[in-house]
ZAMAR-470688 format. One record per residue (C-alpha): residue number from 1; residue in three letters; x, y, z. Coordinates in nm, 4 decimals, decimal comma. Last residue first. Layout:
BEGIN
<pt pos="NUM" code="Ala" x="X" y="Y" z="Z"/>
...
% end
This chain:
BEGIN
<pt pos="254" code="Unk" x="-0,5647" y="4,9581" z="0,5041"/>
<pt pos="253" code="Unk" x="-0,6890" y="4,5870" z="0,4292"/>
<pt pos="252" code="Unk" x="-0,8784" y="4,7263" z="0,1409"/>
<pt pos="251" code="Unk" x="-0,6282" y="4,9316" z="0,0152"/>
<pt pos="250" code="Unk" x="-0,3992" y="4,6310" z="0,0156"/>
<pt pos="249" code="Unk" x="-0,5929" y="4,3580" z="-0,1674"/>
<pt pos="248" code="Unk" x="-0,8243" y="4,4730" z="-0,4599"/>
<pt pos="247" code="Unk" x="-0,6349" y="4,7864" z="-0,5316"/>
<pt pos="246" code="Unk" x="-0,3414" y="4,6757" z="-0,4477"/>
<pt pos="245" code="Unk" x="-0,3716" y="4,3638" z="-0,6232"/>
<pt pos="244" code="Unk" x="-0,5021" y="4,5775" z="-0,9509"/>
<pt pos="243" code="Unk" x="-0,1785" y="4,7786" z="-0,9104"/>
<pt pos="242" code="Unk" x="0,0148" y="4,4761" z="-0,8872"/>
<pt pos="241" code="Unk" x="-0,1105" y="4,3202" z="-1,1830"/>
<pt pos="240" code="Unk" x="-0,0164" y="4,5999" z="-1,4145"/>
<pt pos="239" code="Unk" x="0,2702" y="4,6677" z="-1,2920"/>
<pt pos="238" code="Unk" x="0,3770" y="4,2825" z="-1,3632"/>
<pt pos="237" code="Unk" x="0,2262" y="4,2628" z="-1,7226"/>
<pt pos="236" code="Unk" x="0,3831" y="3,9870" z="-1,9114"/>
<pt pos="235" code="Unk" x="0,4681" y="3,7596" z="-1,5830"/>
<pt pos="234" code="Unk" x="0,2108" y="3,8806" z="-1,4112"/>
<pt pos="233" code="Unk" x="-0,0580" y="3,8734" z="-1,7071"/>
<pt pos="232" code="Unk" x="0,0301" y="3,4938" z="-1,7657"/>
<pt pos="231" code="Unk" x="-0,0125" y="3,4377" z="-1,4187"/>
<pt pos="230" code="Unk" x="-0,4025" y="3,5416" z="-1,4321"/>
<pt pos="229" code="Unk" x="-0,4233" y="3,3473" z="-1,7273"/>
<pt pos="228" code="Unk" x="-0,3545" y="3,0398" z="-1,5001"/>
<pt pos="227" code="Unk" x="-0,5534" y="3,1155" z="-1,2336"/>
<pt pos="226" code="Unk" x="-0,8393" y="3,1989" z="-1,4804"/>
<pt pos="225" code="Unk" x="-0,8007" y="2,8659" z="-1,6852"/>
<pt pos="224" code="Unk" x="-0,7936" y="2,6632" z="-1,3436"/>
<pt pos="223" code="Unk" x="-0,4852" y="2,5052" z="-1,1610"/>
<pt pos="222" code="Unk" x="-0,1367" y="2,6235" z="-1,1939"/>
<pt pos="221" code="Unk" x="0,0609" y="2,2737" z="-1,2004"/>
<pt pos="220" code="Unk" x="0,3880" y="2,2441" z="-1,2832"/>
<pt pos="219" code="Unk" x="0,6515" y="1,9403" z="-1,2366"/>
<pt pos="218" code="Unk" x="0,4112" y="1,6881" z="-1,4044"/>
<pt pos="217" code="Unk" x="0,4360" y="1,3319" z="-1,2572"/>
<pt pos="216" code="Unk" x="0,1098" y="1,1694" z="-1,4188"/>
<pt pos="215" code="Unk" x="-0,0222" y="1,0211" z="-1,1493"/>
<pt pos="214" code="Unk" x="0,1462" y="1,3340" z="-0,9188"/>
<pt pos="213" code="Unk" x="-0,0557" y="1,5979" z="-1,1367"/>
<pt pos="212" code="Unk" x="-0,3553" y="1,3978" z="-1,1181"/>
<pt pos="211" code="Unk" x="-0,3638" y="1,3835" z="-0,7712"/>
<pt pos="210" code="Unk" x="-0,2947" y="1,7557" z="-0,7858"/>
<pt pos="209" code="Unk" x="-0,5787" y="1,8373" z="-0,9828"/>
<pt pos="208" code="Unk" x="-0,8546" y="1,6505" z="-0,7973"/>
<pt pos="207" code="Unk" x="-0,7202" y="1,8162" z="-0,4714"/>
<pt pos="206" code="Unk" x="-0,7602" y="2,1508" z="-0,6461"/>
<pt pos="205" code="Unk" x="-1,1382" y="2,0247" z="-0,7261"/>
<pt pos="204" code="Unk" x="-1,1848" y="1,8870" z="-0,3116"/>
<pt pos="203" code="Unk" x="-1,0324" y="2,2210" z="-0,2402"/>
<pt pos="202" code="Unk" x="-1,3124" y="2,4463" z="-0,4041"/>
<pt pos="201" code="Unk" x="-1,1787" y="2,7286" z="-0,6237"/>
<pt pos="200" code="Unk" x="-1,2655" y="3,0329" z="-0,5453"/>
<pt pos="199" code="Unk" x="-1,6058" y="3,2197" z="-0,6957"/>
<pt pos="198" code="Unk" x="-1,8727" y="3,0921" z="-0,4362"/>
<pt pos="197" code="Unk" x="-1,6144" y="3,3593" z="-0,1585"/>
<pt pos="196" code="Unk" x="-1,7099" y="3,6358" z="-0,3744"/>
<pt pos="195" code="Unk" x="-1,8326" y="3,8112" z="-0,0635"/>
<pt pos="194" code="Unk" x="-1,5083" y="3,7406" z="0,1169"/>
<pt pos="193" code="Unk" x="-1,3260" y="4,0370" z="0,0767"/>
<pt pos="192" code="Unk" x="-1,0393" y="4,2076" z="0,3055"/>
<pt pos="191" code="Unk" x="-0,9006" y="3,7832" z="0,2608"/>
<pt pos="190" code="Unk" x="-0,7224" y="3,6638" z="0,5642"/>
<pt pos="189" code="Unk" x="-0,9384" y="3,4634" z="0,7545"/>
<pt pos="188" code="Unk" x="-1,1504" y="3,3614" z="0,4584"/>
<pt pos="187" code="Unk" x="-0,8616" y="3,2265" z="0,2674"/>
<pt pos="186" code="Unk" x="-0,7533" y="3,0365" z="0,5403"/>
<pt pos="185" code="Unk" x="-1,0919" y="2,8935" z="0,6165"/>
<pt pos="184" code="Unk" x="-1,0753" y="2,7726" z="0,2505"/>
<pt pos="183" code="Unk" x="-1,2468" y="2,8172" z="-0,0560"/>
<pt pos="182" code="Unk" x="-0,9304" y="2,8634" z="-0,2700"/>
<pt pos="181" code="Unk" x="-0,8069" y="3,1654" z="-0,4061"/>
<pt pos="180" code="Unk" x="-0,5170" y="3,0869" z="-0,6269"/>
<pt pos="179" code="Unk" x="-0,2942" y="2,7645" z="-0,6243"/>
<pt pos="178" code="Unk" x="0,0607" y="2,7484" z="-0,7767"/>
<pt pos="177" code="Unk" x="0,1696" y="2,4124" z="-0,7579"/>
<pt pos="176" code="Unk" x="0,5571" y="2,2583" z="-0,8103"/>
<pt pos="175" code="Unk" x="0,5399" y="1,9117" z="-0,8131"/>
<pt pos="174" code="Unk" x="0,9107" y="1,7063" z="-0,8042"/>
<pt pos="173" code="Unk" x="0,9758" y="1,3776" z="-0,8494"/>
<pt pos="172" code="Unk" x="1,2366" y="1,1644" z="-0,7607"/>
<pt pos="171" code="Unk" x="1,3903" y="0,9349" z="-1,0276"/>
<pt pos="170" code="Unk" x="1,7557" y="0,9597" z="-0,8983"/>
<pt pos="169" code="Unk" x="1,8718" y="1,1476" z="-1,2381"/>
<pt pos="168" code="Unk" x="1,6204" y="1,4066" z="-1,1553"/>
<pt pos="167" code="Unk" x="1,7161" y="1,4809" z="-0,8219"/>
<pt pos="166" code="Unk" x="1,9189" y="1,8063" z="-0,8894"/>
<pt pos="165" code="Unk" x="1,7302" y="1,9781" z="-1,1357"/>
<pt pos="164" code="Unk" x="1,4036" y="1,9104" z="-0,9320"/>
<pt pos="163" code="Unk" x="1,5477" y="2,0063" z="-0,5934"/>
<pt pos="162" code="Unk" x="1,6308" y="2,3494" z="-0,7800"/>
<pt pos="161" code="Unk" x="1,2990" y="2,3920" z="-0,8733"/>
<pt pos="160" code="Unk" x="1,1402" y="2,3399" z="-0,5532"/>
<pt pos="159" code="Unk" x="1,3606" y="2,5660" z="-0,3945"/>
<pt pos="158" code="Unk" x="1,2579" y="2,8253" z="-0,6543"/>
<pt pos="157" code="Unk" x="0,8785" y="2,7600" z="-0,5283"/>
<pt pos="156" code="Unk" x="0,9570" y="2,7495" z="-0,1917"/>
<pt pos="155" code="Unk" x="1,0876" y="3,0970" z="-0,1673"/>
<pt pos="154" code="Unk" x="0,8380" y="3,2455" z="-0,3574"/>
<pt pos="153" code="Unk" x="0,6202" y="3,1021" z="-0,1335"/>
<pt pos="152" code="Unk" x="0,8273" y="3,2294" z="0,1351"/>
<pt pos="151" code="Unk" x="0,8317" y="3,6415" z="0,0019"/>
<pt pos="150" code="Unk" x="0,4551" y="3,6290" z="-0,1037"/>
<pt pos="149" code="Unk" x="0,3611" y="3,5137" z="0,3031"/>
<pt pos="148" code="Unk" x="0,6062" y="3,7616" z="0,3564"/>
<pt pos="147" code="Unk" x="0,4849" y="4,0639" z="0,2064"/>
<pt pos="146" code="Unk" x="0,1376" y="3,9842" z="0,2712"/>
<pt pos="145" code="Unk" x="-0,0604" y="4,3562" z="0,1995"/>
<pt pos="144" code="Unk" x="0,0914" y="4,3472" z="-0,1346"/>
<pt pos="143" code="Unk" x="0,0532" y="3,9471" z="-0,2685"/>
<pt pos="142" code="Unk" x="0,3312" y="3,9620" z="-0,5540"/>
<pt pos="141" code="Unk" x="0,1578" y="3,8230" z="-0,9433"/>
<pt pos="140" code="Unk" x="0,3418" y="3,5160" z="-1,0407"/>
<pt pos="139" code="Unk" x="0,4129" y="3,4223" z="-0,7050"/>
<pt pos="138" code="Unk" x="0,1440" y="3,5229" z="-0,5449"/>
<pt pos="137" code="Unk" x="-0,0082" y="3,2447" z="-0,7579"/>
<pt pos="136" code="Unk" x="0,1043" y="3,0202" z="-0,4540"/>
<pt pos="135" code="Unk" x="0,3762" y="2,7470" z="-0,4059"/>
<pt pos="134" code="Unk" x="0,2400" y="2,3975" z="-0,2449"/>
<pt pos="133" code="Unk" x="0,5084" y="2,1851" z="-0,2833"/>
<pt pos="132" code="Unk" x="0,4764" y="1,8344" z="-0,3523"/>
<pt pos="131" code="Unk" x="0,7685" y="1,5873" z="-0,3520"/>
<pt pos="130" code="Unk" x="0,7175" y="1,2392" z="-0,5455"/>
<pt pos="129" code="Unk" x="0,9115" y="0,9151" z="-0,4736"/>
<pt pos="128" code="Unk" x="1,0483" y="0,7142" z="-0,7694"/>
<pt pos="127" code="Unk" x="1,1577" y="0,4382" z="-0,5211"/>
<pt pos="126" code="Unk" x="1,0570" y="0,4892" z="-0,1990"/>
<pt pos="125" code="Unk" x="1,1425" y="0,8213" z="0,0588"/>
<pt pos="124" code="Unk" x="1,2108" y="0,7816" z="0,3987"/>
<pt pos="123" code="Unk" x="1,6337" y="0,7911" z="0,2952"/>
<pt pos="122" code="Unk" x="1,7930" y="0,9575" z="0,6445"/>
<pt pos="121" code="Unk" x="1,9081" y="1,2198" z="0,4489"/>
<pt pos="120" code="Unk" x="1,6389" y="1,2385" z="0,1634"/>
<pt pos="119" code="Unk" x="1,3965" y="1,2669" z="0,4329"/>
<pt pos="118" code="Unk" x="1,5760" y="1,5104" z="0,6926"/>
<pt pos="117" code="Unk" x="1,6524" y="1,7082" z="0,4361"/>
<pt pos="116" code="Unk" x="1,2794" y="1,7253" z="0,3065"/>
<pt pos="115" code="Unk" x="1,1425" y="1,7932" z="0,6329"/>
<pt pos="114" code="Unk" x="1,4343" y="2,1186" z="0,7081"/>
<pt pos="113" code="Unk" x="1,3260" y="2,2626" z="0,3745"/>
<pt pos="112" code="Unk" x="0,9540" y="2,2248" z="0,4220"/>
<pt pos="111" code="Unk" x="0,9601" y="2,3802" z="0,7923"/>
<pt pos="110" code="Unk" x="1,1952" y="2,6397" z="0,6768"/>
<pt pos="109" code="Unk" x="0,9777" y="2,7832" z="0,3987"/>
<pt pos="108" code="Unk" x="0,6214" y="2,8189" z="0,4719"/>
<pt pos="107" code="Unk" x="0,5737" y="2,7429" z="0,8620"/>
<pt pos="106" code="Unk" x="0,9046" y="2,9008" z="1,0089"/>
<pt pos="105" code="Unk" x="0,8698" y="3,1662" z="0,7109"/>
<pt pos="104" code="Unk" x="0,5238" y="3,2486" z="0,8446"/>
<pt pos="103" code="Unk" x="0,6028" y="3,2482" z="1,2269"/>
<pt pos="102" code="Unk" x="0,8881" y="3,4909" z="1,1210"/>
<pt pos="101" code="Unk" x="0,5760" y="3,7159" z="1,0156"/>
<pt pos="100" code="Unk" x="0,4229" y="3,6608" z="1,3343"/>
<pt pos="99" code="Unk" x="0,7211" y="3,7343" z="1,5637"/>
<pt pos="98" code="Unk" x="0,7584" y="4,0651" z="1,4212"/>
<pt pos="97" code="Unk" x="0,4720" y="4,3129" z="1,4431"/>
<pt pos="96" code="Unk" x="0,2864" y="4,4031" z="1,1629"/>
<pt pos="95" code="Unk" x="0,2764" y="4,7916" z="1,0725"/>
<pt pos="94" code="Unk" x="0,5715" y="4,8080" z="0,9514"/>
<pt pos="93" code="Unk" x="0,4297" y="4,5181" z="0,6820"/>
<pt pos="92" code="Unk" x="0,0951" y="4,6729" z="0,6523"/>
<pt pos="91" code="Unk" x="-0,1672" y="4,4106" z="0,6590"/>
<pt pos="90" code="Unk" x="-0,1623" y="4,0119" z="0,6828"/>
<pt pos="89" code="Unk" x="0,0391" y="3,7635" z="0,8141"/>
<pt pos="88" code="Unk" x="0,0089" y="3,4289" z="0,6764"/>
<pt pos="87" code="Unk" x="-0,0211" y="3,0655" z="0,7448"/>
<pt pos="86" code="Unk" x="0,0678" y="2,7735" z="0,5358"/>
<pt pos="85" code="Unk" x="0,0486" y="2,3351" z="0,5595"/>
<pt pos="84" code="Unk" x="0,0443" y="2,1945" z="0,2022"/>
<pt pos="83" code="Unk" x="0,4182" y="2,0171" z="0,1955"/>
<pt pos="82" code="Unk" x="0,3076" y="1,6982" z="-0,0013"/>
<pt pos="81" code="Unk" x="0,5037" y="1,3900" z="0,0424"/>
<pt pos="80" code="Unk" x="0,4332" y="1,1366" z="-0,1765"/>
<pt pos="79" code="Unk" x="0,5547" y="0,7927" z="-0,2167"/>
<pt pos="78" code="Unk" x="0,7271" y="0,8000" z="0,1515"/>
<pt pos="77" code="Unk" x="0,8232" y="0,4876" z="0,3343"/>
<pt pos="76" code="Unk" x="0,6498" y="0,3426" z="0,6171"/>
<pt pos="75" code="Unk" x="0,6027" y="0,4668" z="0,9641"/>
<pt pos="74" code="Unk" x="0,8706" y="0,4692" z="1,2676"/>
<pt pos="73" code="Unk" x="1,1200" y="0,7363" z="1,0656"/>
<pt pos="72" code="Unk" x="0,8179" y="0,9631" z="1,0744"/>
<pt pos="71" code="Unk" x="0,7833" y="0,9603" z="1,4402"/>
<pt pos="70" code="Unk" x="1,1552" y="1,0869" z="1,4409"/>
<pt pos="69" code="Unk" x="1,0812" y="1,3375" z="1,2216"/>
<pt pos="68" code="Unk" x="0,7658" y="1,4479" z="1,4072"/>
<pt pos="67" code="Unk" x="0,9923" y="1,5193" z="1,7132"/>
<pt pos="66" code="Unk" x="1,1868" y="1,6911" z="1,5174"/>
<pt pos="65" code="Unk" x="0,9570" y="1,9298" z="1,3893"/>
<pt pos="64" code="Unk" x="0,8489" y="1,9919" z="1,7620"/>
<pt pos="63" code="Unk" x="1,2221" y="2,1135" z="1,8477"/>
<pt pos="62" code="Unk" x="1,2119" y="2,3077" z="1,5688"/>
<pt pos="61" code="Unk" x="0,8831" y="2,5036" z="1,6182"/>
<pt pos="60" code="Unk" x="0,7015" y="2,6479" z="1,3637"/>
<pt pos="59" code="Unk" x="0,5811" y="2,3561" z="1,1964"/>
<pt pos="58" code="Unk" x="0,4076" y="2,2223" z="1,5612"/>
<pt pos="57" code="Unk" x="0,3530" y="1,8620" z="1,5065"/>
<pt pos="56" code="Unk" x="0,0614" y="1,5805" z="1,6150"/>
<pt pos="55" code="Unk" x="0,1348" y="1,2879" z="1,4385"/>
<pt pos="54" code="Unk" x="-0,1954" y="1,1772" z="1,3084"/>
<pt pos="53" code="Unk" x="-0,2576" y="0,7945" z="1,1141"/>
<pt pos="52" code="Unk" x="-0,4820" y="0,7265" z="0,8608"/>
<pt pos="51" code="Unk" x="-0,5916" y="0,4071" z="0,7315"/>
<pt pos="50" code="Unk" x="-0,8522" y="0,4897" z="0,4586"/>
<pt pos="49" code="Unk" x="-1,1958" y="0,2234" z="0,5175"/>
<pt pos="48" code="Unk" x="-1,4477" y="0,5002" z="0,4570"/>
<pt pos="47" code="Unk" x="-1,5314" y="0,5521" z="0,8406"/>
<pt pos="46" code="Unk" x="-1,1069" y="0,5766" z="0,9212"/>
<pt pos="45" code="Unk" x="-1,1029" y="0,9009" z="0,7150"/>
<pt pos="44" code="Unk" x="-1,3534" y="1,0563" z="0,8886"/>
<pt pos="43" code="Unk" x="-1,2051" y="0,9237" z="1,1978"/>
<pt pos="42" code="Unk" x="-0,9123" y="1,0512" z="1,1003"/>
<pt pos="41" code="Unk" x="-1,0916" y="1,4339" z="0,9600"/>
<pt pos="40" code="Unk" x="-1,2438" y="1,4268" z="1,3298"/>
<pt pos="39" code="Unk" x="-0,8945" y="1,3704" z="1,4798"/>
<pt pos="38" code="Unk" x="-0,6807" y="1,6302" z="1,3196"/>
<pt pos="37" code="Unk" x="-0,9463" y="1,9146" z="1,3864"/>
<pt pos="36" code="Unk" x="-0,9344" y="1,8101" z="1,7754"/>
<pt pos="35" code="Unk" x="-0,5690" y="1,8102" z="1,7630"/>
<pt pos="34" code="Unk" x="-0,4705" y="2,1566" z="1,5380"/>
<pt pos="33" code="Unk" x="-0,1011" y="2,1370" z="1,4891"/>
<pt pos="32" code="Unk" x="-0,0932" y="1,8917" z="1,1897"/>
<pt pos="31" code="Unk" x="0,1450" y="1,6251" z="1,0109"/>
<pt pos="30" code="Unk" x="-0,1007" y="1,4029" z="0,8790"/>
<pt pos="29" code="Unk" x="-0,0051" y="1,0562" z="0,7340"/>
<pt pos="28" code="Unk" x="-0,2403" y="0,9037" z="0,5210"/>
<pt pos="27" code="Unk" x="-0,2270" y="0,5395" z="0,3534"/>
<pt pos="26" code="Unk" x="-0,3093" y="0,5305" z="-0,0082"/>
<pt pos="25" code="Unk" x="-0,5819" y="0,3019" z="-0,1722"/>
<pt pos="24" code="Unk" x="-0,6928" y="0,5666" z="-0,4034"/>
<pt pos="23" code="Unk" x="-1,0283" y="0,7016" z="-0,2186"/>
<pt pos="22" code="Unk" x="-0,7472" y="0,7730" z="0,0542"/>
<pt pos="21" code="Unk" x="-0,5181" y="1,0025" z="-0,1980"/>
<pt pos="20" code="Unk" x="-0,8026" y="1,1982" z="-0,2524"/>
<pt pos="19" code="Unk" x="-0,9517" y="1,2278" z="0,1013"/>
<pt pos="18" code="Unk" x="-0,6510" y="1,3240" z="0,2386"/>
<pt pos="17" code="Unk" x="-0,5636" y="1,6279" z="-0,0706"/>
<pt pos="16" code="Unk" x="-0,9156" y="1,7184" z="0,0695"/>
<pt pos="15" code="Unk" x="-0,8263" y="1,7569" z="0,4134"/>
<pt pos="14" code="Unk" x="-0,4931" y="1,9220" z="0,3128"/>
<pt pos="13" code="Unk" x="-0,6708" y="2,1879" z="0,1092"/>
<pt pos="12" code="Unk" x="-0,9053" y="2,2757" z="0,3856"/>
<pt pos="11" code="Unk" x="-0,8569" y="2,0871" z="0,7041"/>
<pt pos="10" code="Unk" x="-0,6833" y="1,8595" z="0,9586"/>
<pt pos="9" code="Unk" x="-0,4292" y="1,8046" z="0,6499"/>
<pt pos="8" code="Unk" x="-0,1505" y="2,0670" z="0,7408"/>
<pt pos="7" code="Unk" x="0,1123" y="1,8866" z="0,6110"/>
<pt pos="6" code="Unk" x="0,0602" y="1,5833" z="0,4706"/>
<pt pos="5" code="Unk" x="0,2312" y="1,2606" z="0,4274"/>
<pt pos="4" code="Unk" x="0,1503" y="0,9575" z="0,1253"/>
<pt pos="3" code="Unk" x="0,1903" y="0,5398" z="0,1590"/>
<pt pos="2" code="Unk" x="0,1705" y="0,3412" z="-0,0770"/>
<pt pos="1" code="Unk" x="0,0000" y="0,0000" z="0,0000"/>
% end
């Protein structure tokens, strides 16, 4: 039975990416913060017949990402490992306070960099293993009003790339995604605007996609015609897009 870990799959995008892979015969691991939210989706999980199993990990916290390293090495090997867990930080960035936004790159950035040392280190991955990271359209387009939520997806998304370049040869693969908005509690929490809420992208669709993705072990995925025309004008148009994110984003928040 292959076996596939999550980040940040008590809920939204993670939940769904669970359900997915479950309905396929894979065995979950969740790698969550949030207990009570981490137990209904196992039991959830456990009522269709998926074997799931919870380690119960703080991403910002080194000490705690250990610990869930070491509970890793006790479970199976890795066919997928999708990094999906985020947080952000939103408003003016001298307005923000500090701790939060290093809470972001913690979560974002270091967490998957220091988990996907520690798996190709200690060798947790199987044969032609996939890696999933979970980039953002920000980076395309900026995110004004989330400086550094934009600043670590960007981040993951060119350390994606260069694990891709440099595993190759080894038969590892490497998923790059791009997601827009997505009908999520995180989106609502940090969104100026959620009146248009019917309009983003439900996570049990972007789940659909990146199953898909990983079957067929494509490196890019931005999912939805509008998402992805929507990156086309940032990379041809970057002005452009960022006045129309400031508009829609930033003022709103200020």
């Amino acid at each position: 039975m292959k076996h596939v870990v999550i980040t940040g799959a008590a809920d939204g995008i993670g939940r769904a990416l669970a359900f997915r892979f479950g309905q396929a015969g894979y065995t979950i691991t969740n790698l969550d913060v949030d207990v009570a939210r981490a137990a209904e989706t196992t039991q959830a999980l456990a009522a269709r017949g998926v074997e799931a199993y919870f380690i119960q990990t703080d991403l910002s916290d080194a000490a705690s990402r250990a610990v869930a390293m070491q509970a890793l090495a006790q479970r199976p090997l890795v066919d997928v490992f999708i990094h999906n867990a985020g947080i952000s930080a939103a408003g003016k960035f001298e307005a923000l306070a500090l701790a939060p936004q290093l809470k972001v790159v913690d979560v974002n950035l270091l967490a998957p960099l220091e988990l996907t040392r520690a798996l190709l280190a200690d060798e947790r991955l199987a044969p032609a293993a996939s890696l999933v990271f979970i980039a953002s359209l920000s980076v395309y387009a900026g995110y004004p009003g989330a400086a550094v939520y934009g600043a670590s997806k960007d981040g993951i998304a060119a350390y994606a790339r260069s694990l891709r370049a440099a595993f190759k040869p080894q038969g590892i693969h490497v998923l790059t995604v791009y997601p827009g908005p997505t009908r999520t509690a995180h989106a609502r929490r940090y969104s100026p605007d959620n009146s248009r809420e019917h309009r983003r992208m439900a996570p049990e669709e972007l789940a659909e996609l990146i199953f898909t993705s990983v079957q067929r072990r494509k490196t890019q995925l931005i999912p939805g015609a509008g998402n992805a025309l929507f990156a086309l004008l940032g990379k041809l148009f970057p002005a452009l897009t960022e006045q129309l994110l400031k508009k829609t984003l930033f003022n709103k928040m200020t």
